[in-house]
N, C-alpha and C positions, 0 to 999 in steps of 0.2 A: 707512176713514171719514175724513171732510175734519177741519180741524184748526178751529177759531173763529173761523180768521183767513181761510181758506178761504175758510168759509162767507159772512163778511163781504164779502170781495171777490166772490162770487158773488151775494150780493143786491145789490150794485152794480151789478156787470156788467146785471143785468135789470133794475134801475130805472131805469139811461141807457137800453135799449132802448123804453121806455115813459114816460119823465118829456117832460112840455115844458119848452121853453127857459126859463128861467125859474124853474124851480119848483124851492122848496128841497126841503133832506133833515134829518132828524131830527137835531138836534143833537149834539155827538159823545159827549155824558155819556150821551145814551139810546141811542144805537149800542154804547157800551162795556160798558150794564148787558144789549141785550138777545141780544148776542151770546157773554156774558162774557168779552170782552176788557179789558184795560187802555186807560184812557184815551192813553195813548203813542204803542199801537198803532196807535185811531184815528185820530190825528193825523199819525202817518206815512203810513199806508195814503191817506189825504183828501190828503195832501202831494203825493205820488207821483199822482195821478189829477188835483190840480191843476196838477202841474208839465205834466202829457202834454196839457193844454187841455181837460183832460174833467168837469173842476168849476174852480167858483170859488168863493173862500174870503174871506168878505166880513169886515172885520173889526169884532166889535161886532151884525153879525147871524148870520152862520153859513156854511152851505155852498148853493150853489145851481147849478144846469144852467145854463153859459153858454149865449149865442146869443140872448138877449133882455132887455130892464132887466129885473129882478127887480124884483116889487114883490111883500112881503108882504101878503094880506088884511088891513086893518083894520091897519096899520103905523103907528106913532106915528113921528114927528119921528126924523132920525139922532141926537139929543142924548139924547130921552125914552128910542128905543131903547137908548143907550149907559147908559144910566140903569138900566133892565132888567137888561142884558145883566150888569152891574154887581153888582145884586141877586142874581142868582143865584149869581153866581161868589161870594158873601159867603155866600148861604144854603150851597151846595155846602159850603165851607169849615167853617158851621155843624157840618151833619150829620157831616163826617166827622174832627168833634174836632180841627181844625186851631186855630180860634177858639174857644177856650174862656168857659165863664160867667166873668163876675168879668175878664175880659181886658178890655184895651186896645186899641181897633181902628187898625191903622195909621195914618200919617199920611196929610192928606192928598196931598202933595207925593209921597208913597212911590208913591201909587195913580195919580197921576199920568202919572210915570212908566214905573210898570211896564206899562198898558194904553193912553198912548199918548193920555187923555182930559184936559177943562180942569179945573180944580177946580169950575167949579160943577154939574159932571156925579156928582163924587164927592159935594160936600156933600149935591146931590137924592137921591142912592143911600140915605146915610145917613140924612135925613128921613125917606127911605119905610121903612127898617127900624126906625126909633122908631115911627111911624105902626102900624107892624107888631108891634108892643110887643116887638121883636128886641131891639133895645138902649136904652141909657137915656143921657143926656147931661150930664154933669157936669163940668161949667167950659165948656172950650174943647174936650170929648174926649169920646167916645162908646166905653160898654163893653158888654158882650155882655150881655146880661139883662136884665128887669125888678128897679127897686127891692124888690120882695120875693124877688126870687130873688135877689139879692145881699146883702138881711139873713138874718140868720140868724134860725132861726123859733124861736118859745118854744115852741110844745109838739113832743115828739118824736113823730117818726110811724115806725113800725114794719116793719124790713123781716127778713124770717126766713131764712137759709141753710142748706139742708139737707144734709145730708151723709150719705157709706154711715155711718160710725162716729164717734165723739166723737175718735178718734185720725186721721180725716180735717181735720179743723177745722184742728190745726197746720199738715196739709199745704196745703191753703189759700192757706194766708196765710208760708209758709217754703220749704218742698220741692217743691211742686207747680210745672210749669215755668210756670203763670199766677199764681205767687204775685206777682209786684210788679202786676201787672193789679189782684189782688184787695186788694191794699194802699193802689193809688191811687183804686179802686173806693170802700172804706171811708172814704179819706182825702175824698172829694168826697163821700159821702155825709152825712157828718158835719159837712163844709160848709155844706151846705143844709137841716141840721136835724132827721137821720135817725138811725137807733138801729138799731143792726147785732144779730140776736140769732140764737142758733144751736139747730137741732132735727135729729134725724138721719130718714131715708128712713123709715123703719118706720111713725113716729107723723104721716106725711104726712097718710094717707087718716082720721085720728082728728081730728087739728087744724082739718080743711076742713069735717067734718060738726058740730065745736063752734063753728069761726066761723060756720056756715051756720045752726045753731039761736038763738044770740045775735046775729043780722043784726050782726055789724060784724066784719072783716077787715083783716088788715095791709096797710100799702101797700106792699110786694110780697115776692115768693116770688123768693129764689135758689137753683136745684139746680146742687150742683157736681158735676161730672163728671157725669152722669145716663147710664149705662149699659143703662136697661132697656127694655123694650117701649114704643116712641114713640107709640102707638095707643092701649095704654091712658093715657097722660099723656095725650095731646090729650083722651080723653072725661073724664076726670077733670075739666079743665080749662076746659073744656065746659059741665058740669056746675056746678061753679062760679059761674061768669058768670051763667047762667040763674039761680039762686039768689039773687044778689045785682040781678038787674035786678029779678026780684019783690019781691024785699025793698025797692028800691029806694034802696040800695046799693052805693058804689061799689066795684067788683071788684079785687083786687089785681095789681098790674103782676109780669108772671111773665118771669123771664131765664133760659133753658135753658143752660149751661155743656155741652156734646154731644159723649159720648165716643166714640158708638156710632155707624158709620156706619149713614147714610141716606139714600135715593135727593132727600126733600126737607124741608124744613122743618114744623115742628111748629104747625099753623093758628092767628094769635092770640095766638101768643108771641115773644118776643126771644129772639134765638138766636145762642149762641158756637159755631161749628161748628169741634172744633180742627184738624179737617182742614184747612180751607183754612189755617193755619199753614203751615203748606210748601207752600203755592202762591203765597200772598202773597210769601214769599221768592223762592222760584224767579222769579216775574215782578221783581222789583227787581234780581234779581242779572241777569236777561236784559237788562232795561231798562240798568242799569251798563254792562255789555259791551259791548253797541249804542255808547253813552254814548264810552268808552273806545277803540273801534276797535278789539277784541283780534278777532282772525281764528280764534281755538282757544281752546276751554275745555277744561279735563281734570279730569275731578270723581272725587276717591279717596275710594271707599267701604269704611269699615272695619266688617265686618260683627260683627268680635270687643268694638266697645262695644254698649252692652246695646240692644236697641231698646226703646225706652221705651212700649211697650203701654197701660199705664195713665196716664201723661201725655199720651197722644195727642199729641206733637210728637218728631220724632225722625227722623235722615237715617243710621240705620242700615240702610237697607232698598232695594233696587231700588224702593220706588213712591215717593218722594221724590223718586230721582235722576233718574227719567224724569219728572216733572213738570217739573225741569229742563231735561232734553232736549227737552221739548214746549214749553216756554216758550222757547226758544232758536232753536228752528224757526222760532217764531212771529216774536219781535221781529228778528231777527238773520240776515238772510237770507247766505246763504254762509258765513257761521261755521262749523264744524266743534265735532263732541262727544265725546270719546273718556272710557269709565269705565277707571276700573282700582280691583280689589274686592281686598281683602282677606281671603279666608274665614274663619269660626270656623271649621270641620271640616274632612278630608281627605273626598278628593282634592284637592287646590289646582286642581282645572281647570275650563272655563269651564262644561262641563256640568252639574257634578254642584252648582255653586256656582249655575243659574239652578234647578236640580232642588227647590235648598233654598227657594231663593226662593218657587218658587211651591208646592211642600210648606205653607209656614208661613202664606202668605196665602191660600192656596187657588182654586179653579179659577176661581171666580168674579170674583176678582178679578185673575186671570193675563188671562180674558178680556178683563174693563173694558179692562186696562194695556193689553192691543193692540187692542181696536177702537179706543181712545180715541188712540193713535201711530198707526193706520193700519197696521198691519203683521201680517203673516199668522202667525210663528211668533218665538218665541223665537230663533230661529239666524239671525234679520236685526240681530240686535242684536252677533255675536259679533267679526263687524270689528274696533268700534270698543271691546269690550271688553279688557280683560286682567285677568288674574288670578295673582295673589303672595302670597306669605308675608310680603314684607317691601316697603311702598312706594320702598326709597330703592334695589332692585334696578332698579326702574323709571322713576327720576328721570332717566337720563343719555339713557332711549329715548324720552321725552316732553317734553321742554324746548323750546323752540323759540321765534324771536323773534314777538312779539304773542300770545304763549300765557298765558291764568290757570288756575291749578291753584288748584282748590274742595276745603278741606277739611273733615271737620263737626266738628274741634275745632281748636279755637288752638292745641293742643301740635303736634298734627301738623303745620299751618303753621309754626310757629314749627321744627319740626326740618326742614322743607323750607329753610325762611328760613338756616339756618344752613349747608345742605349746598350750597344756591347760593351764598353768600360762598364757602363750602371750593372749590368748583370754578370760582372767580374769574367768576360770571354777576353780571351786572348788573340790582341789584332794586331801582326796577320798569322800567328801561330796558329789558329783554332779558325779562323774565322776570316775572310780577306772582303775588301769591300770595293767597290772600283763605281768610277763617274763617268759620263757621256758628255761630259761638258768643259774640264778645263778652265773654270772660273779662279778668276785671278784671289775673288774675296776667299777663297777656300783654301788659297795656296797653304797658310799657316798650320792645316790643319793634318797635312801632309795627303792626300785621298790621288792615290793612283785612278790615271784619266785616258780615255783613247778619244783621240777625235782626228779629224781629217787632218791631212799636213797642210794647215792653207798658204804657207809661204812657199812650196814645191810648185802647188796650183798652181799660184801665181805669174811663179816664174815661167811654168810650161806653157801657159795664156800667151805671156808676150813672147814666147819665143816659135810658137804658130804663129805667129804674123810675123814676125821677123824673118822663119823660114831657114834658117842655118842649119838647123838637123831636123832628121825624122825623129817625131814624138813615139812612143810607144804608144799603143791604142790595145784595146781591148777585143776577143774575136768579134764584137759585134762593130767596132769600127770606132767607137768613142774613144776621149783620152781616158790614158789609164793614167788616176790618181793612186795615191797613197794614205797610209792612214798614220799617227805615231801613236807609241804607248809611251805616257810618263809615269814612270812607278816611281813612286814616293814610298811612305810608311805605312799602307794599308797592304799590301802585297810582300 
């Protein structure tokens, strides 16, 4: 099966077959959402096609088929356009919690600048987002919100988080690997006027028929981690809404936290899918490498740290590391990927180590892993595989210059970090090292790290229930998170 980048470049290929000179193409934000690739992607793939004379890449309006002036239908002025073009990159920025409520919208000299426009291009942008009651203006500076979404409100309005048990609540907000998410969640919540209150699963379907008899409802439902039958929540959910339009009624804003895989999103609801956690990484770190020019990746999986099953985030597992692999394909053309696993059990060899693999996630999802790589069997993978007891037997047969070695802890980096000084390599001249984890004990040691943005999450959490902007979501309907890179001294 073709890979998304593929497939992209194949609706290409057939719409030059068939476009006139002239005519544009879909912006690259709606090429990225509907092929789901990264925006990067796009960018490079529209690069490489402009470079070969086969688009043109207008700036301020978009991409268009050389060979004739392009004119938009019903096209406003280059200025107005730039105006537009403007706006959205500001609204974009909204949805995907880069511009926070309560912010400071850049200068205008900064915007200037970076897009190459006059300032009374930027000041009109900014008009039309007050006019839009986006932002508000005070003084000489324009911040993200309306005057009452920037005060805080006097009556509390009511939002409920549910959980499997009363001893979930602490993991939450502590233990849970979305705990700062759900702390910067509360912390915005409580911003804008809200009251964080806690019910466990059970008294779900009790609470919805006593709001529904007393026509009034919280303004919204949080389920953490939601584990169970997504069918039945959607008609529960359903049901609801219907309830409250009769009543006439406003229905409660509902944010699924989604432990359980699912082929798609839950109809009508906000959705944290934690799956895409390790794919939003896997593309940052592809996007990095690209970035950086490393020619080899070499990703050490240690299968003896626990795989976090009920966190739903965790790079214990071959299906993380191959979203890797698949995002490196994608971004990263001639790179190279080589694993090297660690097993918990005997036999240390590569067999019996991908037997366990697909043992523990089962057939179905052995499937997914290769239609979704393109590849016929498990034993196309064994190349670039290896398998050991001990990573640092295999340190002196994988080093090589423009090579990153991916670990999914800081300690393991950091003991690679120090076996490279012992064997006089040069880090990150020769040899770059990088973590999957972001531990604070490791800061000293400098070890560039990608992990999810869990304070953007957060924010995007409470601002589906809140309801003031559309989030940006992914083609399959979830929110679309982020991921960061902190480069330190190994890179």
């Amino acid at each position: 099966m073709s890979t998304p980048t593929e497939r992209l470049r194949t609706w290409l290929d057939k719409k030059l077959e068939t476009a006139k000179p002239g005519e544009w193409l879909p912006c690259d934000r709606d090429l990225a959402s509907h092929f789901d690739v990264s925006h990067r992607t796009v960018q490079r793939l529209m690069k490489s096609y402009a470079t070969d004379g086969k688009l043109s890449r207008v700036k301020g309006r978009g991409t268009c088929v050389p060979g004739a002036d392009a004119e938009v239908p019903g096209a406003m002025p280059t200025r107005q356009s730039s105006v537009a073009t403007l706006v959205e990159q500001l609204h974009d920025s909204m949805r995907k919690g880069e511009l926070e409520r309560g912010k400071t919208l850049p200068q205008v000299k900064w915007f200037c600048r970076q897009f190459g426009v006059s300032p009374h291009t930027v000041a009109a942008a900014y008009r039309r987002l007050q006019e839009e009651g986006l932002v508000v203006r005070t003084g000489r500076n324009y911040r993200v919100g309306s005057f009452r979404s920037l005060s805080r409100e006097e009556a509390k309005r009511e939002v409920y988080l549910f959980t499997k048990n009363v001893s979930e609540f602490r993991e939450a907000f502590k233990e849970d690997i979305l705990a700062h998410s759900y702390h910067r969640m509360h912390n915005e919540l409580s911003r804008h006027g809200y009251i964080l209150l806690f019910e466990t699963f059970d008294k779900l379907q009790g609470l919805l028929s006593q709001w529904g008899r007393r026509q009034r409802y919280p303004f919204g439902l949080v389920l953490f981690r939601w584990r169970h039958v997504v069918e039945g929540l959607s008609e529960q959910m359903e049901q609801m809404r219907q309830r409250a339009r009769q009543s006439s009624v406003q229905a409660p804003a509902v944010l699924v936290d989604l432990l359980k895989v699912v082929p798609k999103p839950i109809k009508g609801l906000s959705t944290v899918y934690r799956s895409t956690l390790s794919t939003v990484v896997a593309r940052a770190l592809a996007s990095f490498v690209r970035q950086k020019g490393y020619s080899r990746v070499v990703f050490f999986l240690d299968e003896t740290h626990p795989y976090d099953v009920d966190h739903g985030y965790s790079w214990a597992s071959l299906w993380p590391a191959l979203k890797i692999r698949s995002e490196m394909t994608d971004a990263c053309a001639g790179a190279s990927f080589a694993l090297v696993a660690r097993p918990r059990l005997k036999p240390f060899t590569v067999k019996a180590f991908l037997d366990r693999q697909v043992e523990y996630h089962g057939d179905a999802l052995a499937r997914a892993l290769l239609k979704a790589l393109g590849i016929g069997s498990f034993d196309e993978l064994e190349g670039p595989l290896h398998v050991t007891r001990d990573f640092g037997n295999v340190f002196p047969s994988v080093k090589g210059k423009r090579t990153a070695w991916v670990f999914i802890t800081d300690q393991q980096a950091q003991r690679a970090l120090r076996w490279a000084r012992g064997a006089k390599i040069r880090v990150p001249e020769d040899l770059a090292i990088i973590g999957l984890e972001n531990n604070s004990d490791f800061f000293s040691d400098g070890i560039t790290t990608v992990e999810p943005d869990w304070e953007t999450i957060g924010y995007l959490m409470a601002h589906a229930l809140i309801g003031d902007f559309d989030l940006e979501k992914t083609s399959r309907g979830f929110m679309r998170v982020a991921a960061n890179v902190h480069e330190r001294l190994t890179t």
